[in-house]
C-alpha positions as CSV (number, residue, x, y, z in Angstrom):
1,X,12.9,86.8,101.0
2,X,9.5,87.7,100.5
3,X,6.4,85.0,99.0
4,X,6.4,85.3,95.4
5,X,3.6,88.1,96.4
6,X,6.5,90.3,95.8
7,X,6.5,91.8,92.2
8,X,9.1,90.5,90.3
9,X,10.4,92.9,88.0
10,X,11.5,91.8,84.4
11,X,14.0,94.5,83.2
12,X,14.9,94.7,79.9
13,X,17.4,92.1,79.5
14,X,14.6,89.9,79.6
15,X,14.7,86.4,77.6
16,X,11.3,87.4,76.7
17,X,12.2,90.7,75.4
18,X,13.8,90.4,71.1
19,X,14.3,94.1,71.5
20,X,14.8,95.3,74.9
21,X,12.6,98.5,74.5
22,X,10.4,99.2,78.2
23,X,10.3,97.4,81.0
24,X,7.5,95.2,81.7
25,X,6.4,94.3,85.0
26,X,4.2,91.2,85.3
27,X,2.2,91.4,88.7
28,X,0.7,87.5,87.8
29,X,0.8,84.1,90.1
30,X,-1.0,81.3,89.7
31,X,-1.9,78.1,91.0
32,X,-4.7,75.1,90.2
33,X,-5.0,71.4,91.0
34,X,-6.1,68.5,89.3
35,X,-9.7,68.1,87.2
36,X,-12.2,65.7,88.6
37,X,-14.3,63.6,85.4
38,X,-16.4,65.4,83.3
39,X,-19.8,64.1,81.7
40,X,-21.3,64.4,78.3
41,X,-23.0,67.7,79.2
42,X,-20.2,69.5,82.0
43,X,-17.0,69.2,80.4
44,X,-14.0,71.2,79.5
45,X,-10.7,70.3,77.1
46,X,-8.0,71.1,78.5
47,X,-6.5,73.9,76.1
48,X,-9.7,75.6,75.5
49,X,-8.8,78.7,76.8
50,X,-7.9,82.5,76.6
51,X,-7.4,85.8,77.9
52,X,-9.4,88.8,78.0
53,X,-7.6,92.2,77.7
54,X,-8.0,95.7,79.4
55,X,-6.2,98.8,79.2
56,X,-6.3,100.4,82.5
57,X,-5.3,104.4,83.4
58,X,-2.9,104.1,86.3
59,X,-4.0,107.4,88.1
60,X,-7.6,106.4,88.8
61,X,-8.1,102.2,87.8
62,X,-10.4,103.3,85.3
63,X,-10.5,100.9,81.9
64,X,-9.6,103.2,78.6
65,X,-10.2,100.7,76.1
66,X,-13.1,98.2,74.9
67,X,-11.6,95.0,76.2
68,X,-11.1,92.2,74.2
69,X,-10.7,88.7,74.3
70,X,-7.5,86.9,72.9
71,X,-7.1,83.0,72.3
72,X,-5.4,80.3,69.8
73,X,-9.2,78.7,69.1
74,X,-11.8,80.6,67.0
75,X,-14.4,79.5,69.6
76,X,-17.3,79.7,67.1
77,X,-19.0,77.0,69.2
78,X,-20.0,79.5,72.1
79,X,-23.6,79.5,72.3
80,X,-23.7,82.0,75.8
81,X,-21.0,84.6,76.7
82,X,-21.4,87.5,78.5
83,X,-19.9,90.4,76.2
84,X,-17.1,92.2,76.8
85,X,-17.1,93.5,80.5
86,X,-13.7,93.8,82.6
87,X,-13.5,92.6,86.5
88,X,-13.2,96.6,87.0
89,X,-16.1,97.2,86.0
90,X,-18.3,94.2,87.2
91,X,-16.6,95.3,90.7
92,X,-18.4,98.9,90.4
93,X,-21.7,97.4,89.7
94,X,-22.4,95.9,86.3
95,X,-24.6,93.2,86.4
96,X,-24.3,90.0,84.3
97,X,-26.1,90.1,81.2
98,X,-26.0,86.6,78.7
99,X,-25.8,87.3,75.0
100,X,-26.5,85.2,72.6
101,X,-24.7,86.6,69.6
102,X,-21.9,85.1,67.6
103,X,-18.9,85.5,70.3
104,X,-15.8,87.5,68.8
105,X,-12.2,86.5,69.6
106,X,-8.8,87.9,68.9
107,X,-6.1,85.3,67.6
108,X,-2.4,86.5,68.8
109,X,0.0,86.5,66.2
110,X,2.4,84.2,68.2
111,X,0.2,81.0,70.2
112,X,-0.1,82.0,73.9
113,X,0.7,79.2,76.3
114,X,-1.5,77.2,78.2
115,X,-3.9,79.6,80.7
116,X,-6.0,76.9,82.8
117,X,-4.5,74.4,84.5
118,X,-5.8,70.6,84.2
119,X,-3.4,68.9,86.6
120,X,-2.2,71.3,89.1
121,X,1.1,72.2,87.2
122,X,1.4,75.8,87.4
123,X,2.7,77.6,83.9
124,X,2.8,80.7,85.4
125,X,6.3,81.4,84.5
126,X,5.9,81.1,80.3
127,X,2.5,83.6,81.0
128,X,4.7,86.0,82.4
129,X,7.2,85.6,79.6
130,X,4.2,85.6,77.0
131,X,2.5,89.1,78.1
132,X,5.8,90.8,78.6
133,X,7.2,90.0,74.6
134,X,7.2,93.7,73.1
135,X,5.2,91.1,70.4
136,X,2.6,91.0,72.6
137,X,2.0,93.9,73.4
138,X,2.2,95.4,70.2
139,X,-0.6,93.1,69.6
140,X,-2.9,93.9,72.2
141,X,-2.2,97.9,71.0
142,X,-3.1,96.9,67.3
143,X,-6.1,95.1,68.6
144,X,-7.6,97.9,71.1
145,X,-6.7,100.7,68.8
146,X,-4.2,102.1,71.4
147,X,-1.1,103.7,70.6
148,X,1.8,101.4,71.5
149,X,4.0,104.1,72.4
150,X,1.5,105.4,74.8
151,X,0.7,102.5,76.1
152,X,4.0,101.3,77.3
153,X,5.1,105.3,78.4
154,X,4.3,104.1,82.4
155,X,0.4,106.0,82.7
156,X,-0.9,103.1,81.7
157,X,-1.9,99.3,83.0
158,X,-3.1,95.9,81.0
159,X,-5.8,94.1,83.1
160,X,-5.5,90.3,82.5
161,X,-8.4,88.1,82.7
162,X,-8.5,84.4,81.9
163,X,-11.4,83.1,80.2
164,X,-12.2,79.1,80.1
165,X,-14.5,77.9,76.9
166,X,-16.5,74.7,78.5
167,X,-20.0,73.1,78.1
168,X,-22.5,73.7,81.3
169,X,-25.6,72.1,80.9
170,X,-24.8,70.9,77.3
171,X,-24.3,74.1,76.8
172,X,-21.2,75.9,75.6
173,X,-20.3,79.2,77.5
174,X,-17.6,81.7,77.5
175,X,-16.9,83.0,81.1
176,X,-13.9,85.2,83.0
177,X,-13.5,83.8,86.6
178,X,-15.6,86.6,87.6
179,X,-18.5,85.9,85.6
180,X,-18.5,82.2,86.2
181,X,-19.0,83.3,90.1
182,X,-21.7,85.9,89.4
183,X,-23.3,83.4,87.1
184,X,-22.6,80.6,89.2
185,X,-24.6,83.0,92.1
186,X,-27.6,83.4,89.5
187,X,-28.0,79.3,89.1
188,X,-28.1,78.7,92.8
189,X,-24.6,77.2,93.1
190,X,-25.1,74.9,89.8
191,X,-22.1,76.0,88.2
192,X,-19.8,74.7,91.1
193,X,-22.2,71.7,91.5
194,X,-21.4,70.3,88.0
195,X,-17.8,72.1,87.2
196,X,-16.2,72.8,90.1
197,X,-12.2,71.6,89.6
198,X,-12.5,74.5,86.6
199,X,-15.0,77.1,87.5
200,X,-13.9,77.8,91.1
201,X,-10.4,76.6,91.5
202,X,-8.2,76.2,87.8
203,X,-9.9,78.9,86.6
204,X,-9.8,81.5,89.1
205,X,-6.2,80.3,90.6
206,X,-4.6,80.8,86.9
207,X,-4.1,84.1,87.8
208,X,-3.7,86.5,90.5
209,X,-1.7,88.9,92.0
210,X,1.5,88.8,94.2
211,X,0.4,92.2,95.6
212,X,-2.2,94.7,95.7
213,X,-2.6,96.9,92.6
214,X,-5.7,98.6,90.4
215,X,-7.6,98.3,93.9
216,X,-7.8,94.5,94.3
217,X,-5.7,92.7,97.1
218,X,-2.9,90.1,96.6
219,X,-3.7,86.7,97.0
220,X,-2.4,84.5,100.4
221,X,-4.5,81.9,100.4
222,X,-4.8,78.3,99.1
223,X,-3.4,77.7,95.4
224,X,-4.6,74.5,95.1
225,X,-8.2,74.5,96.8
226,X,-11.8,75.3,95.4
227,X,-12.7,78.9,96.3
228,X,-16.4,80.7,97.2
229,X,-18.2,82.9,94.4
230,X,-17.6,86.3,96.4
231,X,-14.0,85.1,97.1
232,X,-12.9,84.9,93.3
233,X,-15.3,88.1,92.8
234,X,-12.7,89.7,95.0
235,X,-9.5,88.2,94.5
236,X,-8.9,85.9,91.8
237,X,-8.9,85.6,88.3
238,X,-7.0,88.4,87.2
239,X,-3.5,89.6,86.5
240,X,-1.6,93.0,85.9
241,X,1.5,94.1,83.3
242,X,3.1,97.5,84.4
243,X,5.4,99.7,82.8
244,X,6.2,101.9,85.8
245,X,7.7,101.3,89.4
246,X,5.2,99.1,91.5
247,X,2.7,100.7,93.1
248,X,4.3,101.2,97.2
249,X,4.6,97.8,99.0
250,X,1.9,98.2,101.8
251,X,4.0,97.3,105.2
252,X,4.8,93.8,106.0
253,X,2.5,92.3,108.4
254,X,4.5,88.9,109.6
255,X,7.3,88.8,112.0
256,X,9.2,86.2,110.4
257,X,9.6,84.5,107.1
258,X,9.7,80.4,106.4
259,X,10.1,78.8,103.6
260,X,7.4,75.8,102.4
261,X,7.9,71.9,103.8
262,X,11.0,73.2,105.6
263,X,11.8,72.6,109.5
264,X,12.2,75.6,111.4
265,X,12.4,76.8,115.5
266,X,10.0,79.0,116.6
267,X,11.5,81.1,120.1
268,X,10.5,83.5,122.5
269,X,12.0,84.8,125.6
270,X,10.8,84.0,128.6
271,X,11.5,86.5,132.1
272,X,10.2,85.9,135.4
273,X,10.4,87.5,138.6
274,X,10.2,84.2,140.9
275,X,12.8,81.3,140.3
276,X,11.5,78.3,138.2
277,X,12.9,75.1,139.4
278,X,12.0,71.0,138.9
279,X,9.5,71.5,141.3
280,X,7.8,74.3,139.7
281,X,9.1,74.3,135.9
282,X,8.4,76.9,133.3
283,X,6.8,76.1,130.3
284,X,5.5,77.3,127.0
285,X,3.2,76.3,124.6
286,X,3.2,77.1,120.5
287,X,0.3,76.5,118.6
288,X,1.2,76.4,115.0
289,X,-1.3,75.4,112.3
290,X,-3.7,73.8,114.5
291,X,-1.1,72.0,116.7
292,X,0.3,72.6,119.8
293,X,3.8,72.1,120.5
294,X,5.2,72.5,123.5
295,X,8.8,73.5,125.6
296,X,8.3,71.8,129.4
297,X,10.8,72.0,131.8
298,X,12.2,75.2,131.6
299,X,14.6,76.1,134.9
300,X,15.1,80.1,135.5
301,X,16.4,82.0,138.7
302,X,14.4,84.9,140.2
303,X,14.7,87.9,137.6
304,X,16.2,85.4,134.8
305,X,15.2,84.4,131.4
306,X,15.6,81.9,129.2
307,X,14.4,81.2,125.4
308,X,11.7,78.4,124.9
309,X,11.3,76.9,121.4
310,X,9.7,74.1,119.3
311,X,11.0,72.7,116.2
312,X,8.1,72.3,113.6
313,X,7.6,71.6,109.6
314,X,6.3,74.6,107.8
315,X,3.3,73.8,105.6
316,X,3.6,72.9,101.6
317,X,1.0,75.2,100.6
318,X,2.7,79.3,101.3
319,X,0.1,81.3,103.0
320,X,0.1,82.9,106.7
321,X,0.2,81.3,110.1
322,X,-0.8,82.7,113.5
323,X,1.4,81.4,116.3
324,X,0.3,81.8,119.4
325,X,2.1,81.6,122.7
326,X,1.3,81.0,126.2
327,X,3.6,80.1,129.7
328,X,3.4,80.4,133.1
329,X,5.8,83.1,132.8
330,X,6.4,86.7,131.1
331,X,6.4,86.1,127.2
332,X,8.6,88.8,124.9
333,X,5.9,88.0,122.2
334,X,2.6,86.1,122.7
335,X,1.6,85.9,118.9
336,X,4.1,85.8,116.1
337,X,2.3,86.8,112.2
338,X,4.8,83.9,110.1
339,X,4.8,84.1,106.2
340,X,5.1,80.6,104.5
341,X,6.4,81.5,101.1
342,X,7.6,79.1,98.1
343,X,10.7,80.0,96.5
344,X,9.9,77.4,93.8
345,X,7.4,79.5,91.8
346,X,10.0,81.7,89.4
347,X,12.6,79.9,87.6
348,X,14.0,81.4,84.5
349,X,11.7,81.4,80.9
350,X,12.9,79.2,78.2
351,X,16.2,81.0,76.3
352,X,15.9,81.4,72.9
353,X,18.6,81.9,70.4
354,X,17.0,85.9,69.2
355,X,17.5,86.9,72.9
356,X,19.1,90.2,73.0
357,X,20.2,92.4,75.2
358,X,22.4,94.9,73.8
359,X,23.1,97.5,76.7
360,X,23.9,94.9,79.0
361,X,26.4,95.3,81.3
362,X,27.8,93.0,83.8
363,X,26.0,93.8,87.3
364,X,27.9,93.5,90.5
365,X,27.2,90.7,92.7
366,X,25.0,91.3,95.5
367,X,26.8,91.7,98.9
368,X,24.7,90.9,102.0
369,X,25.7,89.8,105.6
370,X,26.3,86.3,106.7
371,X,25.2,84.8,110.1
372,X,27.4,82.0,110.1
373,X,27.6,81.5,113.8
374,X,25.0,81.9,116.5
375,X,25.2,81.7,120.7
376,X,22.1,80.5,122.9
377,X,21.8,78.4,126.2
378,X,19.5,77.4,128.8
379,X,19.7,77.3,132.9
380,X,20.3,73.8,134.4
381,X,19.0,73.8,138.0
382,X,19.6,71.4,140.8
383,X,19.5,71.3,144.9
384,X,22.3,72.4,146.6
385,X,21.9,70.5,150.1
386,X,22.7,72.3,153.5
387,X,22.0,70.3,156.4
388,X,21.7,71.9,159.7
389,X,21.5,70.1,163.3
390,X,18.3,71.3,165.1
391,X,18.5,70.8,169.2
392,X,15.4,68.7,170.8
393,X,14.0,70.7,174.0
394,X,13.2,68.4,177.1
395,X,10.9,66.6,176.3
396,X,11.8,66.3,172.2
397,X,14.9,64.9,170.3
398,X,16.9,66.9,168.0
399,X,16.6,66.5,164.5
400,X,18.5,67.4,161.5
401,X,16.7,69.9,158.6
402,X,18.2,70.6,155.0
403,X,17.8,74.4,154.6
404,X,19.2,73.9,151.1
405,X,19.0,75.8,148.1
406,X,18.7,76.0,144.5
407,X,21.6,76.5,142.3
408,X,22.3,77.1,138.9
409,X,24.1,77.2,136.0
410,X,24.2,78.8,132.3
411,X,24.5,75.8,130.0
412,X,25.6,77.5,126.6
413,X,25.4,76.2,122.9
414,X,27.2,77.3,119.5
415,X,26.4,76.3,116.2
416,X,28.4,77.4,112.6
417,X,27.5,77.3,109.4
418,X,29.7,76.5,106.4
419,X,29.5,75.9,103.1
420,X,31.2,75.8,99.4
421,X,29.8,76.3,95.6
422,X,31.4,74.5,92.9
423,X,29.8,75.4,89.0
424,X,31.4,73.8,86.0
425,X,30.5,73.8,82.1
426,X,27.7,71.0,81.4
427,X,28.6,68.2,80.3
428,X,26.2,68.6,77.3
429,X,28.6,71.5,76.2
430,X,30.7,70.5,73.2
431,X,33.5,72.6,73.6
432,X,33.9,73.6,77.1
433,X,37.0,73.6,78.7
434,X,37.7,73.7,82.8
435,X,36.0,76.6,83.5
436,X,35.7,78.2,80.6
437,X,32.4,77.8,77.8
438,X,30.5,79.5,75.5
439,X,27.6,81.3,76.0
440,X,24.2,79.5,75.5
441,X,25.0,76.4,77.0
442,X,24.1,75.2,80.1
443,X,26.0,75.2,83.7
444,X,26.3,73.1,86.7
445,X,26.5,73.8,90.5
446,X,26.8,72.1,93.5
447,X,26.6,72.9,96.8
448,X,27.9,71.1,99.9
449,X,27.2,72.8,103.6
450,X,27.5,71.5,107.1
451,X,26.2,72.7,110.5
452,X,28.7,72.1,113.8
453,X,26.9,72.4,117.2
454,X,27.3,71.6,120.9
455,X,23.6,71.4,121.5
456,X,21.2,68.1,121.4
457,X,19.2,68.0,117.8
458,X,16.5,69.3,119.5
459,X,17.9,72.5,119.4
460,X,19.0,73.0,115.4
461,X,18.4,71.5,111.5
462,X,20.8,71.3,109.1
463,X,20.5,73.8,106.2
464,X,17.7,72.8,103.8
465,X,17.4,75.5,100.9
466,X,19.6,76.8,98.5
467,X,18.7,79.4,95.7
468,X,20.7,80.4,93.1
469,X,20.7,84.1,90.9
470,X,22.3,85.2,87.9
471,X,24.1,87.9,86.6
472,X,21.7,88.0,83.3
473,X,18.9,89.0,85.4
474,X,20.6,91.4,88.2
475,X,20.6,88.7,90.7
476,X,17.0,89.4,90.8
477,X,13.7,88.5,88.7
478,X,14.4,85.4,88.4
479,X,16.4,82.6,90.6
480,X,16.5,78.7,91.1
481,X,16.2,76.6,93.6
482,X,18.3,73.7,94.2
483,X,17.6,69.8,95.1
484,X,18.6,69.3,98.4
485,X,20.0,65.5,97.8
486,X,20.6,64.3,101.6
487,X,19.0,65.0,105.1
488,X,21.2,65.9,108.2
489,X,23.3,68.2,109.4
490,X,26.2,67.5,106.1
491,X,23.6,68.6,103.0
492,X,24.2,68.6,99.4
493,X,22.2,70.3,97.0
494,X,22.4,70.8,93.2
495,X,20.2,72.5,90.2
496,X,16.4,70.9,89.9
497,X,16.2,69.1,86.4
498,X,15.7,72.1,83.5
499,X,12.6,72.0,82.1
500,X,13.5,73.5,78.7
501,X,16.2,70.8,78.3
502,X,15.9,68.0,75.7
503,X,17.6,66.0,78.2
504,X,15.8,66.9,81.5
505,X,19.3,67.4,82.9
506,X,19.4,69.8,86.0
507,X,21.4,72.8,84.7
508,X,21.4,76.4,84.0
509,X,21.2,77.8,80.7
510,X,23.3,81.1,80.1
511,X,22.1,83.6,77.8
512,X,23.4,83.1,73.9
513,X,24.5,86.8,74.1
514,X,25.9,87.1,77.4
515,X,29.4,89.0,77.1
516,X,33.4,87.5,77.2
517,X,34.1,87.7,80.7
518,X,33.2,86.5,84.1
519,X,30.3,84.8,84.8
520,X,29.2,84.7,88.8
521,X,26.7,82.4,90.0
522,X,25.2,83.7,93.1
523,X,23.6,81.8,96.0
524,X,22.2,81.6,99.3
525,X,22.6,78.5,101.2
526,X,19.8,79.0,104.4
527,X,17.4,77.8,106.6
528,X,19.7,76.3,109.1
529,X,17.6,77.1,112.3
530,X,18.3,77.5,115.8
531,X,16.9,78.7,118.8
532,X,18.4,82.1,118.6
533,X,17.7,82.3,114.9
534,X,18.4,81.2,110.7
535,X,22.7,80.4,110.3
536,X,22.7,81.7,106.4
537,X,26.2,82.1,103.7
538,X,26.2,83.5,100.6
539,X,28.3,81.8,98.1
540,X,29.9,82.2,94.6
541,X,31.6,80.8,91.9
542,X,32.8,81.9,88.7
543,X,32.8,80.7,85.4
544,X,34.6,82.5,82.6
545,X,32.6,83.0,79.0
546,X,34.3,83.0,75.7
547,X,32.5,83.1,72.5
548,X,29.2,81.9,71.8
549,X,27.4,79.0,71.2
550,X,26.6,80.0,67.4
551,X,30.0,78.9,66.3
552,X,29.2,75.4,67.4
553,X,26.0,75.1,65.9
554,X,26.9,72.8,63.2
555,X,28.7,70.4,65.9
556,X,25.5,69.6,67.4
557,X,22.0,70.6,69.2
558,X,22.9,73.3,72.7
559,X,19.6,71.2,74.6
């Protein structure tokens, strides 16, 4: 699994999509935190924001269209923006220039959701949806003169730029990410003095990309922490829509994936060409995240080796960590490049009842390997005593010497993973039946795993992360992740709480058009660590759907 850097491509079966025309890639993240208190001359509503619009040639990044701005206010009240001038073309030299003139804003036919963050709470998800509706972009076409056709035929690109509306100075301004860090440059750091929680970290962490794309990088870093001016110049404040395949992934530069706040082992191999014993132990030392953690005691015989590992808590926040490694013996890998990613960043959009996907077929569910049982073990080492009787000479007694040696032993560990999916109809469906219910209400699933081992907890977790897919999306685009209820080695997970529910129940809503047949739930039940690697299962469980929920639409609300 890759950090939601990865492109996640919404095919046309999209909720978002009322007529599944193109495909629309969004290549958006986003992340903020919460505001600190504004005064009477530095302030900013929450909800006073927008979205400024490019269209962008694929074959050379270069912008094709006047950009505009879009936004659910008028925004009259601007007394300073900057014109219209994309992050393209700031990065090839533009300067900033204030103007003074009445500011000119596009009002969407259909309210975009929230941009800017006030409290931290990510919205990236109805963003995505929002800017991949074939109602949106037929908007943006109407509103840059471009030809909709054209611009959804795969040459072209549409540059996303959010734009905050806030009162510097007791002033009000109109400002991208990009310009509120050139400006901020041209004040001597005023800007971030007076309006930092929005002008250098909810502001430029609304948006950015999950990978590299018109020229800019994907972002890794922080989500949640105030950034530099040159920082957001480069990276942030900006988000793509594609209609073609993703530009090439560049090669992966970690070793080995994590998942956030999860525990995890870290090994290496150790080899050495003189025996390690209790009197001269191996060792090695991990240092993770500014941490060191160590493995002491290590026993090996002359040309063995052995693995060393810590166990150790992956951070909240998803980003890269450096481990290094050192030991008084030969180490298979010195520093190991780990990817922290969050899997909790792309749950489904919000259904809605003119969903429609009518060349839909049912996908086949994804077959990948298990690892549901893994081997390690470590050398025990102890003195194997061998006395021998020494004569005296003359003048000296004899004497007894042990000429000993050191033995050893291969002391070796198991542990299995297993695990079973259960879904079922939710309870909020009227007319379910066993197994069996409509389309367009919601589902439950629950999952129940265990890890078996020989070896001292020191040496394994139990399995911490489930995340579910759907047949509606390909098993792709889009996927859940499940509660984990209980700690240990027995886990039990089930579906977070849905945030489009009236009820805040935790289910899954199927799609109102989803066919008569069999509906799969997929999942992956992981992160069970040892020292000789992840124990993963895939699961399954099917639910069969028959008729939809417009036929019970006068027996009550589906949410």
């Amino acid at each position: 699994m890759k950090r939601l850097i990865c492109a996640l491509l919404l095919l046309a079966m999209l909720f978002s999509l009322s007529v599944p025309a193109f495909a629309a890639d969004p290549n958006i993240d986003g992340g903020g935190g919460g505001m600190g208190q504004g005064t009477g001359q530095n302030s900013w509503t929450p909800g006073r924001d927008g979205v400024r619009i490019t269209i962008v040639r694929d074959s050379d990044n270069t912008p094709v269209s006047v950009p505009i701005d879009l936004s659910n206010g008028t925004n009259s009240d601007m007394a300073v923006h900057f014109g219209k001038v994309s992050k393209i073309t700031y990065r090839s030299g533009t300067g900033l220039t204030p103007h003074t003139s009445s500011y000119v804003c596009y009002k969407p036919s259909q309210a975009m959701p929230r941009i800017i963050s006030s409290n931290g709470s990510s919205n990236i998800a109805a963003i995505r949806n929002y800017f991949c509706r074939e109602g949106t972009i037929r908007d943006i076409a109407n509103a840059t003169g471009f030809d909709y056709d054209t611009l959804i035929g795969g040459s072209y690109k549409i540059l996303l730029e959010p734009i905050a509306y806030f009162k510097y100075s007791n002033v009000m301004f109109a400002m991208t990410a990009t310009e509120a860090a050139l400006y901020n440059k041209q004040v001597g750091n005023g800007l971030r003095s007076k309006m930092v929680s929005l002008s250098h970290k909810n502001l430029p962490l609304s948006m950015f990309l999950e990978t590299p794309d018109l020229g800019f990088p994907a972002w890794g870093g922080s989500t949640t922490q105030a950034q530099n001016d040159e920082t957001i110049i480069a990276n942030l404040g900006l988000g793509i829509i594609r209609f073609s395949a993703p530009d090439p992934e560049p090669p992966r530069e970690s070793n080995v994936t994590y998942r956030c706040d999860t525990e995890v082992i870290t090994a290496v191999t150790l080899s050495t060409g003189s025996q390690k014993t209790p009197d001269n132990p191996a060792y090695a030392r991990f240092s993770i995240n500014g941490r060191t953690y160590s493995h002491n005691s290590i026993y090996i015989p002359d040309g063995g080796s052995q693995l060393a590992w810590v166990k150790w808590r992956t951070p909240k926040e998803p980003g890269f960590i450096t481990i290094t490694v050192s030991s008084n013996c030969s180490v298979s890998s010195s520093e190991i490049v780990a990817q922290i990613v969050d899997l909790d960043k792309n749950p489904p959009p919000d259904p809605q009842a003119n969903d429609r996907n009518d060349g839909f077929s049912i996908p086949a569910k994804p077959s990948k390997p298990n690892v549901i049982s893994l081997t390690w073990g470590e050398w025990d080492c102890w003195w194997h005593e061998y006395w021998v009787w020494h004569s005296g000479s003359e003048d000296e007694d004899g004497w007894w010497e042990d000429c000993g040696w050191w033995e050893y032993a291969w002391l070796s560990y198991s542990a299995t993973l297993t695990a079973e999916m259960q879904t079922k109809p939710d309870s909020k469906s009227p007319t379910a039946s066993g197994k069996t219910m409509k389309s367009g209400y919601g589902l439950n699933a629950n999952v129940s795993a265990q890890v078996r081992s020989s070896a001292p907890s020191s040496h394994i977790t139990g399995a911490q992360n489930v995340v579910a897919y759907f047949p509606e999306f390909n098993y792709a685009s889009y996927w859940r992740l499940l509660k984990r209820l209980n700690t240990g080695y027995s886990s039990t997970f089930e579906f977070q709480k849905n945030r489009y529910s009236t009820y805040g129940r935790p289910c899954h809503f199927s799609p109102v058009w989803f066919p008569d047949g069999r509906y799969t739930t997929y999942a992956e039940c992981i992160d069970a660590w040892t020292p000789a690697g992840m124990l993963q299962i895939n699961l399954t469980d099917d639910l069969t759907i028959r008729d939809s929920l417009f036929s019970d639409w006068h027996i009550r609300p589906i949410k």
